[in-house]
Structures are given as C-alpha cells and as structure tokens.
C-alpha positions as CSV (number, residue, x, y, z in Angstrom):
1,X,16.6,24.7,32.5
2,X,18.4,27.7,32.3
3,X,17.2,29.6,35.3
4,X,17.3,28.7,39.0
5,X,15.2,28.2,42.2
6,X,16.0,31.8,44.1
7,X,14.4,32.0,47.5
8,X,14.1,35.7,48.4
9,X,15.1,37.2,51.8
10,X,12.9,36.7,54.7
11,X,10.1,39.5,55.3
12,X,10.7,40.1,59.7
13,X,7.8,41.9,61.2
14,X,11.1,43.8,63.0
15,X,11.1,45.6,59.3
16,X,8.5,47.3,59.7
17,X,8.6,48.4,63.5
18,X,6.5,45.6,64.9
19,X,3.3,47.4,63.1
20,X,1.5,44.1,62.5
21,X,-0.8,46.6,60.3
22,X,2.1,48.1,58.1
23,X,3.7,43.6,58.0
24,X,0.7,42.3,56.8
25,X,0.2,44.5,54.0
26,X,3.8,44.4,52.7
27,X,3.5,40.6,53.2
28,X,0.1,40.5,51.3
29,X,1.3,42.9,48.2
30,X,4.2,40.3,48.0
31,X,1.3,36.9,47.5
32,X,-0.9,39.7,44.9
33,X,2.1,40.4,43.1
34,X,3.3,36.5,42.8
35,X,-0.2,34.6,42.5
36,X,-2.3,37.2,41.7
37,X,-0.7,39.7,39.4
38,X,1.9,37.2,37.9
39,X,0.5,33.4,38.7
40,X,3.2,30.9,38.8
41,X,3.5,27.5,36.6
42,X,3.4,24.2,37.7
43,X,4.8,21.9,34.9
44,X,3.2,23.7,32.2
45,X,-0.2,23.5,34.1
46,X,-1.7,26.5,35.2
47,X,-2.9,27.5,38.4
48,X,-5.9,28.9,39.4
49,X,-6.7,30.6,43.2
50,X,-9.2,30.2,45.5
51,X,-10.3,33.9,46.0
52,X,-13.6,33.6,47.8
53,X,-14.9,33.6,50.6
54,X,-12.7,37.4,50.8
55,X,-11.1,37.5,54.2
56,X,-10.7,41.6,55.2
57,X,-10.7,42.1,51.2
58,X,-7.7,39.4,51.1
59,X,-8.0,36.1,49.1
60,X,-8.7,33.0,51.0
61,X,-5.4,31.2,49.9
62,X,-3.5,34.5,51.2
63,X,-4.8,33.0,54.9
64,X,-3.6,29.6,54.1
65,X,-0.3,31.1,52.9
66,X,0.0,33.0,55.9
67,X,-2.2,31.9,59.2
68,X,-2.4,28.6,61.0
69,X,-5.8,26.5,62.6
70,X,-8.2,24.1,61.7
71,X,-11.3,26.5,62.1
72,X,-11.2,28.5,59.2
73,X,-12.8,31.5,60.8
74,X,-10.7,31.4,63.7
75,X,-7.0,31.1,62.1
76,X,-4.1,33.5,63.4
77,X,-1.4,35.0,61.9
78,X,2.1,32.6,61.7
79,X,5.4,34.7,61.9
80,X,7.6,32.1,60.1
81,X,5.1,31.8,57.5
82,X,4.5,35.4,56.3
83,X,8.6,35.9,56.6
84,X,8.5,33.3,54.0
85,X,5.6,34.4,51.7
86,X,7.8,35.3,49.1
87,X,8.9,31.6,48.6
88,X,5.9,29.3,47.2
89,X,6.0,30.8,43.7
90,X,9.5,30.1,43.0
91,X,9.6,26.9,44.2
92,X,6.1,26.4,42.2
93,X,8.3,27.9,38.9
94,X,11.0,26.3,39.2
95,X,9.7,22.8,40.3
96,X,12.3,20.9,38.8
97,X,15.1,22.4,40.7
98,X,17.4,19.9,41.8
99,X,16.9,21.5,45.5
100,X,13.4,20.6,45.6
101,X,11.5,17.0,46.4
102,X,8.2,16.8,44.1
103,X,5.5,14.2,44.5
104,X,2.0,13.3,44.6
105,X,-0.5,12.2,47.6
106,X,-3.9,11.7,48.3
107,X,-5.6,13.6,51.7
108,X,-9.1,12.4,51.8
109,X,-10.6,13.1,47.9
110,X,-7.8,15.6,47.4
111,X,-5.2,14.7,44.7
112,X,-2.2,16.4,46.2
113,X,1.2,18.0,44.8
114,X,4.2,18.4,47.3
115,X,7.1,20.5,46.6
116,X,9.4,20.4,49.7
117,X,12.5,22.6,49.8
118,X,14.3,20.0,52.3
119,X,17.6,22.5,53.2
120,X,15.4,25.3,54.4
121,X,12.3,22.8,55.7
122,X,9.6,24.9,53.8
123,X,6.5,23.1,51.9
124,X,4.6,23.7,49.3
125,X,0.7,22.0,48.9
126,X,-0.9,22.3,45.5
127,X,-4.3,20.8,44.8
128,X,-4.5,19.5,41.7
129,X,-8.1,19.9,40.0
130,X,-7.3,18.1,36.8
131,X,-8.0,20.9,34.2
132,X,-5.9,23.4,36.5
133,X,-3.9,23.3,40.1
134,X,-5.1,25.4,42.8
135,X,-2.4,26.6,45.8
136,X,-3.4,25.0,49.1
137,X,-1.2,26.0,51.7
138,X,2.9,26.5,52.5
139,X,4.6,26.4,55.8
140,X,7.7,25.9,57.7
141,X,8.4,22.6,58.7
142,X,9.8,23.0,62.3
143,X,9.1,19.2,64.1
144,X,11.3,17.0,63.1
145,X,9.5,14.0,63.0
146,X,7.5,16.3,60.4
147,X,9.8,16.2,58.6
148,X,10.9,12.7,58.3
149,X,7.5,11.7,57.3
150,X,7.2,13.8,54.7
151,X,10.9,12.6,53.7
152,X,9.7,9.0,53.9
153,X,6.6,9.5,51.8
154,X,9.0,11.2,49.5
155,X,10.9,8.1,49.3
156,X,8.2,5.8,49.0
157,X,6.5,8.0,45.9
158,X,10.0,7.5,44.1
C-alpha cells in the first residue's frame, strides 16, 4: 500500500476555552465527518453504524467512541477519548499498517476485530456482523496490565 496510517493531532478541551458545549460539537463533527459522511473500510468490508437509540441527536456509537460506563444511560464524557476521536477511522483504513496489531476474539456471542495502535496505547473494537462490521468502541489504553493482556492475546491469535 501506497498510503500510510496518519494519526491526527489531539482535540484538548483547552482549544476551545474549557466550553465542554463548544468540545463536544467540534469533537462530534470530527466522528460525522469520518463514519458518517465518509465511512471507513475494514479489509474491503464495509462498515455499517449503530445510529439508534439517538443520544441528544448524536449516534449511539458517537457515545461509545467518546464516553465511558457500563450503564448505557448513565455513561460520562472521557477527556482522552474525545482528544483522540479523530483516530479510529485511520487506523480502520489503514488496517494493515505495519504500526498496528489486528486480530480476532470472541466476547460473549460477539465475533470481535481488534486493531491496537501499541506506540500510542489506543484501541480499536469492531464487531463483525458477517455481511458488514459495525464500530463498537475506541479508547486509550492507560493500565498497564491492560495492556499486556491485550499484547498477549495478540500473541496467542498469531
């Protein structure tokens, strides 16, 4: 491949004043532009999104992108994950980057895609739905031993 994995700069709340208001939007028109407006393409497969139930007119995936907590209807807004909305859909893209660790895993019933970006300790959860591959969630991977799980699963898969 001719082209390769970019991560753009980090979005800081500080950018726009502290106006939580002001972030979220900029940090939502970012996630419309890339999944939305211009979906990304996971090995040729494309991806779908999970749009309902609408959260404040937002899709539902843009909370999961964005907010942390088990109770869907209590999640709350994580810093390090909206500075970093602008990273799932190149990683997603460009999938085969030498930068990136891809593999498969099963939560529950779920048939999983991970796409870990190991120097900068960001993941990406696809689900795949076998006729199409819906975006789950993407974080920041700040515990360590996190991190070394995921690594060893990684390991294991290949």
């Amino acid at each position: 491949m001719n082209e390769q994995l970019y991560l753009p700069e980090l979005i800081c709340l500080e950018m726009y004043n502290g106006n939580f208001a002001m972030y979220n939007e900029a940090v939502y028109a970012v996630f419309r532009n890339d999944f939305v407006k211009n979906r990304p393409v996971f090995q040729n497969k494309r991806l779908a999104l999970k749009a309902h139930p609408l959260i404040d007119g937002k899709e539902y995936t843009y909370y999961h992108f964005t907010h942390t907590g088990n109770i869907e209807t209590n999640r709350i807004p994580d810093l390090r994950r909206m500075e970093r909305i602008g990273y799932p859909k190149p990683m997603i893209d460009f999938s085969d980057d030498e930068n990136l660790k891809v593999w498969r895993n099963k939560r529950g019933t779920s048939d999983r895609i991970l796409i870990l970006h190991e120097a900068q300790r960001y993941l990406v959860v696809l689900e795949d739905r076998t006729n199409y591959i819906l975006p789950w969630t993407a974080y920041l991977i700040e515990d360590d031993s996190r991190l070394r799980r995921l690594l060893a699963e990684y390991q294991s898969y290949t």
